[in-house]
Steps between C-alpha positions, in 0.01 A plus 500: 500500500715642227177522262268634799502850305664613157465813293652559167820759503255715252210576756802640794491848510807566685732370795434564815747317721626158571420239817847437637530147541434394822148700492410258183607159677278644839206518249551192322520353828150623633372364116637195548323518861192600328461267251609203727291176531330587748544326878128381512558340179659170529734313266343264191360171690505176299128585365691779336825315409266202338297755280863631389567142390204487326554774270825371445364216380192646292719756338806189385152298419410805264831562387499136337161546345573808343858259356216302335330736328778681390591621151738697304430817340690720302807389677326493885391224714092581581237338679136530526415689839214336584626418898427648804563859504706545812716174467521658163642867676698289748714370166501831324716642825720222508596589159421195355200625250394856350226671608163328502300849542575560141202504267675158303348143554870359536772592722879485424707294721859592553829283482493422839128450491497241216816317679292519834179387304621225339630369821181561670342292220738201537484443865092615551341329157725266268497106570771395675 
């Protein structure tokens, strides 16, 4: 809600007031209100809650291939991209790999991404 509208200090002209504070929380209240689930919408079922699972699973499944394929370069750990694009976003918000919308064939993984990968790898692909 915080992010709902910003302006750089640059483009105000001038001041024109202030909302005292109990005016603010009344709006946030009716945009809370607003942007509420709303009542003819129903919590996840298991159908949902089984999908969820599922790309938990597809994205730790990806996560270990992209362990094998990794390589070091100039200092960073890379991987080819070549996995599914949105299991592929789903990683780059956990923080656990750089962007994969850059123009570069590989993608860097991060400390906690190579820790998490290699992990993945283990317990998904390695004889036991």
């Amino acid at each position: 809600m915080g992010k709902l509208f910003t302006m750089h200090r640059s483009l105000i002209a001038r001041r024109i007031g202030t909302v005292k504070e109990y005016k603010l929380e009344e709006i946030l209240s009716k945009l809370r209100t607003f942007f509420a689930r709303p009542p003819w919408i129903s919590e996840p079922d298991s159908e949902d809650r089984e999908v969820a699972l599922k790309t938990k699973e597809i994205d730790e499944a990806v996560l270990g291939l992209l362990y094998l394929n990794a390589f070091k370069d100039q200092g960073q750990v890379r991987a080819w991209k070549t996995f599914d694009w949105d299991a592929m976003d789903r990683l780059h918000g956990l923080g656990l790999i750089g962007d994969p919308k850059s123009k570069a064939k590989s993608v860097p993984l991060t400390a906690e991404g190579v820790t998490l990968a290699k992990e993945s790898f283990r317990n998904r692909f390695a004889l036991q």
